[in-house]
C-alpha positions as CSV (number, residue, x, y, z in Angstrom):
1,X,-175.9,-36.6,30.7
2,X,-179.6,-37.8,31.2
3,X,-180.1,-41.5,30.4
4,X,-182.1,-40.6,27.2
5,X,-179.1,-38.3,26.1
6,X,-176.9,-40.8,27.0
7,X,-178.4,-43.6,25.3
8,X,-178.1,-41.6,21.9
9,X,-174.3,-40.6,22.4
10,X,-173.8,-43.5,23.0
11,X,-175.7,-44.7,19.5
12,X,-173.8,-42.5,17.8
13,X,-170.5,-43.1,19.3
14,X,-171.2,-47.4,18.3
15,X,-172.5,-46.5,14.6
16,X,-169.0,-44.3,14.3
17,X,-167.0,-47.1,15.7
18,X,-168.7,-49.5,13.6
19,X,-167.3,-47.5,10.4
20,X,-163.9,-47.8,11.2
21,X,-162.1,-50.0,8.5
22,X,-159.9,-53.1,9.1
23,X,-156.2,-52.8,9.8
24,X,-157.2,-48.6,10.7
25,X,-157.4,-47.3,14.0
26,X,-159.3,-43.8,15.5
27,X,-158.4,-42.1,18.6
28,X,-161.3,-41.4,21.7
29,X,-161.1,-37.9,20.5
30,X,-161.9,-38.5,16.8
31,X,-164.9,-40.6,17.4
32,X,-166.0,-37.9,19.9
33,X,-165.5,-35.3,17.5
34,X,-167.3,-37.1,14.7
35,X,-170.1,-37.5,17.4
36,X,-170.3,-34.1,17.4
37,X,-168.5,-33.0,20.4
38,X,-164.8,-33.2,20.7
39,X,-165.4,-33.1,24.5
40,X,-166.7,-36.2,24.7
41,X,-163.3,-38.2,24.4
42,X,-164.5,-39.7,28.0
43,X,-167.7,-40.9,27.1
44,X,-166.5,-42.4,24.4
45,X,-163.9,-44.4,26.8
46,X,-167.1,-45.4,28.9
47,X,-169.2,-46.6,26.2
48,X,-166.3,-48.9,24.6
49,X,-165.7,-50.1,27.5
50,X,-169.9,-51.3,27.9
51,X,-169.8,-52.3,24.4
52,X,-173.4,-54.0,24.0
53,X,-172.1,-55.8,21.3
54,X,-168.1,-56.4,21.0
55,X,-168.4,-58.7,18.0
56,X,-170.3,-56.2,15.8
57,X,-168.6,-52.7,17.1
58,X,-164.9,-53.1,17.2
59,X,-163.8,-51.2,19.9
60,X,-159.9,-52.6,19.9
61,X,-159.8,-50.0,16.6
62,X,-160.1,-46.7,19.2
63,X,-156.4,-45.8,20.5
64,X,-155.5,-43.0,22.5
65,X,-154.1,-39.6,21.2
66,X,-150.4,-41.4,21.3
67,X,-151.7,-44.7,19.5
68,X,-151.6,-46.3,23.0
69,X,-154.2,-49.4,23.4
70,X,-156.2,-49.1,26.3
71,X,-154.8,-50.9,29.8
72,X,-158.8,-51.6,30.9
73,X,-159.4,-53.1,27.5
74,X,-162.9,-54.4,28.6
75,X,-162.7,-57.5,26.5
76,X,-159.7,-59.5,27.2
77,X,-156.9,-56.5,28.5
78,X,-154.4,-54.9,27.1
79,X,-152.7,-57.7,25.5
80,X,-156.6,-58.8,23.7
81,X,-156.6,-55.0,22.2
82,X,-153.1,-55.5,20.9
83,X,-153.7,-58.8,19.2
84,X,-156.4,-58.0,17.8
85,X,-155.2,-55.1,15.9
86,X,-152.0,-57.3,14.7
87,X,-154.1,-59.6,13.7
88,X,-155.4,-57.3,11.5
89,X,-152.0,-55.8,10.0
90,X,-152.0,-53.6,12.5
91,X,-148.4,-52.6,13.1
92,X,-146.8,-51.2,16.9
93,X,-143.6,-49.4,17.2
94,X,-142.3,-49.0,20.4
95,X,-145.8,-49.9,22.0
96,X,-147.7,-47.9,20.2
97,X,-150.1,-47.4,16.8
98,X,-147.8,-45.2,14.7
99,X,-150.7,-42.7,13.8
100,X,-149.5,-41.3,10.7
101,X,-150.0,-44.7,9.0
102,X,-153.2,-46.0,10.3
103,X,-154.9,-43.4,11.5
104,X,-159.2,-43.4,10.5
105,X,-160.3,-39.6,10.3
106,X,-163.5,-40.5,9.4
107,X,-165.6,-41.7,5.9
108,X,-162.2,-41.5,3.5
């Protein structure tokens, strides 16, 4: 991607992020298919993970496709990601978001 193109995934993939509600997780592939292009699920990974603004886009909502948090959690590690979604009601069975529950599709 050209840095121009990139810079507006990237817009698109915070302002998605940004939507998810509390105590509701998304996966990489959602927000990449809400962006547009389902085969994005790796940029999406790379712009969490340079989140300009980790206060305001809440990044610790996007799981992998098992509910899996994210071992390079870029604010904090893996243990950061995982308290910060319990801390919102967020519930882990077997180490893992159980997706049926708490799974964010998009705008419900």
């Amino acid at each position: 991607m050209k840095a121009e193109r990139t810079g507006e995934v990237f817009a698109r993939i915070y302002e998605i992020v940004k939507r998810i509600p509390r105590g509701r997780v998304t996966t990489y592939g959602q927000v990449a298919l809400l962006a547009g292009n389902p085969r994005l699920s790796r940029a999406v990974g790379y712009a969490l993970h340079v989140n300009p603004e980790p206060g305001e886009i809440p990044c610790h909502r996007v799981v992998n496709r098992f509910g899996e948090v994210s071992r390079a959690f870029a604010f904090g590690g893996e243990n950061m990601q995982v308290e910060l979604l319990e801390s919102e009601g967020v519930e882990f069975v077997a180490g893992r978001v159980p997706l049926d529950r708490y799974m964010w599709y998009g705008d419900e």
